[in-house]
C-alpha positions in Angstrom: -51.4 82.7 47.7 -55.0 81.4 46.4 -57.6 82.4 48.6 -60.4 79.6 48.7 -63.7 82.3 49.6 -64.6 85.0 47.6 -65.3 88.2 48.0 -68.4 87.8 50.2 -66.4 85.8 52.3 -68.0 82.7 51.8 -66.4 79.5 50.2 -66.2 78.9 46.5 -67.8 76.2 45.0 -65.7 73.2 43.5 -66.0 72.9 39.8 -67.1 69.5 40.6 -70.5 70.2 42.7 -71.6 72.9 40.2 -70.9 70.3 37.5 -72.8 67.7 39.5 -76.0 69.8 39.8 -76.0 70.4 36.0 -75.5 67.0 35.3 -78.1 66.4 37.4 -80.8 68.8 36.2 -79.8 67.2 33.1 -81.1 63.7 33.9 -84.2 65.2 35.5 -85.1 67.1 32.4 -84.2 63.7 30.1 -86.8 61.9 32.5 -89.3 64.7 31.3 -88.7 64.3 27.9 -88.8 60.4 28.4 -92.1 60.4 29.8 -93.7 62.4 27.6 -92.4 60.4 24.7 -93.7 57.1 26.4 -97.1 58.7 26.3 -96.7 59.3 22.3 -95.5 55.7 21.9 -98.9 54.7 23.8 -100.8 56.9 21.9 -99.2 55.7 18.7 -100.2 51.8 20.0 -103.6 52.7 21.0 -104.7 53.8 17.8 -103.3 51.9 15.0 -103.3 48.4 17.3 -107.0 47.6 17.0 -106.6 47.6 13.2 -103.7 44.7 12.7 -105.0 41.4 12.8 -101.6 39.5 12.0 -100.4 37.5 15.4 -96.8 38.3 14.4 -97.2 42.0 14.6 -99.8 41.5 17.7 -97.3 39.8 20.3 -94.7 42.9 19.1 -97.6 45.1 20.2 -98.0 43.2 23.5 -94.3 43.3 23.9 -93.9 47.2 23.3 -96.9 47.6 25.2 -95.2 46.0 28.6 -91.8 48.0 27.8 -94.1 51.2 27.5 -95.6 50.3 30.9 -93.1 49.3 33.1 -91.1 52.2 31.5 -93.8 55.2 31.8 -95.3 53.8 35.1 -92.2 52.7 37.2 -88.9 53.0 35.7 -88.8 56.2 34.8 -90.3 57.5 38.0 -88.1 55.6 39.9 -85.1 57.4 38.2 -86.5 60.4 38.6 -87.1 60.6 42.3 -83.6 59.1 42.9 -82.3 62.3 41.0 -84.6 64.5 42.6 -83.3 63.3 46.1 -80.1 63.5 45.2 -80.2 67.0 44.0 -81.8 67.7 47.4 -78.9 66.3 48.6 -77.0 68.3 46.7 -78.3 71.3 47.8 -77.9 70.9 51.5 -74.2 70.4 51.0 -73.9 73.9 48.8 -76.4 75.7 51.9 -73.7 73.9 54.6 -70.5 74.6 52.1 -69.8 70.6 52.5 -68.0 69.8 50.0 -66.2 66.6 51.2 -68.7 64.0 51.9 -67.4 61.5 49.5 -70.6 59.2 50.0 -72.5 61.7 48.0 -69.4 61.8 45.6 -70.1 57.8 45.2 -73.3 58.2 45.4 -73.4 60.3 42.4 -71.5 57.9 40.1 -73.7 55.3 41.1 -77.2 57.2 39.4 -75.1 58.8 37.1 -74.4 55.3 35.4 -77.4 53.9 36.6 -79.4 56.6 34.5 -76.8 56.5 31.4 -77.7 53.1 31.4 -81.1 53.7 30.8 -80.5 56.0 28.4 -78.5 53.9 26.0 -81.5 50.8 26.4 -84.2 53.5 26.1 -82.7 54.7 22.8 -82.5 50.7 21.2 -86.2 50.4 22.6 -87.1 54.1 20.7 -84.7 52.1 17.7 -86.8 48.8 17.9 -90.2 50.7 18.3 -89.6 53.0 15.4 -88.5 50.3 12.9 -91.7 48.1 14.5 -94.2 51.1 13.8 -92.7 52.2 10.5 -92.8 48.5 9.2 -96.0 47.1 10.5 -98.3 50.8 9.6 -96.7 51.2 6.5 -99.3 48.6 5.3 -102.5 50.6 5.4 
């Protein structure tokens, strides 16, 4: 027979919680890494913007610019703290050994796509900004 506790006793964790929390830590750390690249992409605007002149390449600027700044100061925070809660919620089910509230379980899928999502129209935007920069600084 399988015993479901260990040797201390206490249950084992499903495969499925520990993967959870590493999936999880995973988005957290890509929101890092996101932020900090929106503050290069600002950087990048602030000081090569003032020297174009051509309105073409200045309403791409003003459209990057709003992406960068809905991205960096709401977006990506807004991901974040959903993560952050539910890792918190995470961790009270491992401290109370529940493992069968299959809210959470929804729940889970739910940011999980919510913040793949993201991920896949973050990378056209990094796409689509690094074409922009490469093709509008290349002239000086």
């Amino acid at each position: 027979m399988i015993s479901v506790t260990g040797q201390s006793g206490k249950y084992i964790l499903q495969p499925s919680l520990v993967g959870m929390h590493h999936e999880t830590t995973g988005w957290i750390s890509a929101c890092e890494l996101w932020k900090r690249e929106l503050a290069f992409f600002q950087k990048l605007l602030d000081q090569h913007a003032p020297k174009m002149t051509e309105v073409e390449f200045k309403k791409q600027i003003d459209h990057y610019q709003h992406l960068i700044t809905y991205y960096q100061g709401e977006l990506v925070d807004q991901l974040r703290k959903k993560l952050k809660d539910h890792e918190k919620k995470l961790a009270v089910m491992l401290k109370e050994l529940n493992e069968s509230d299959t809210e959470y379980f929804k729940e889970h899928a739910g940011i999980m796509d919510e913040v793949a999502g993201f991920a896949r129209v973050f990378a056209e935007f990094k796409n689509g900004f690094f074409t922009f920069i490469e093709r509008g600084f290349s002239a000086y």
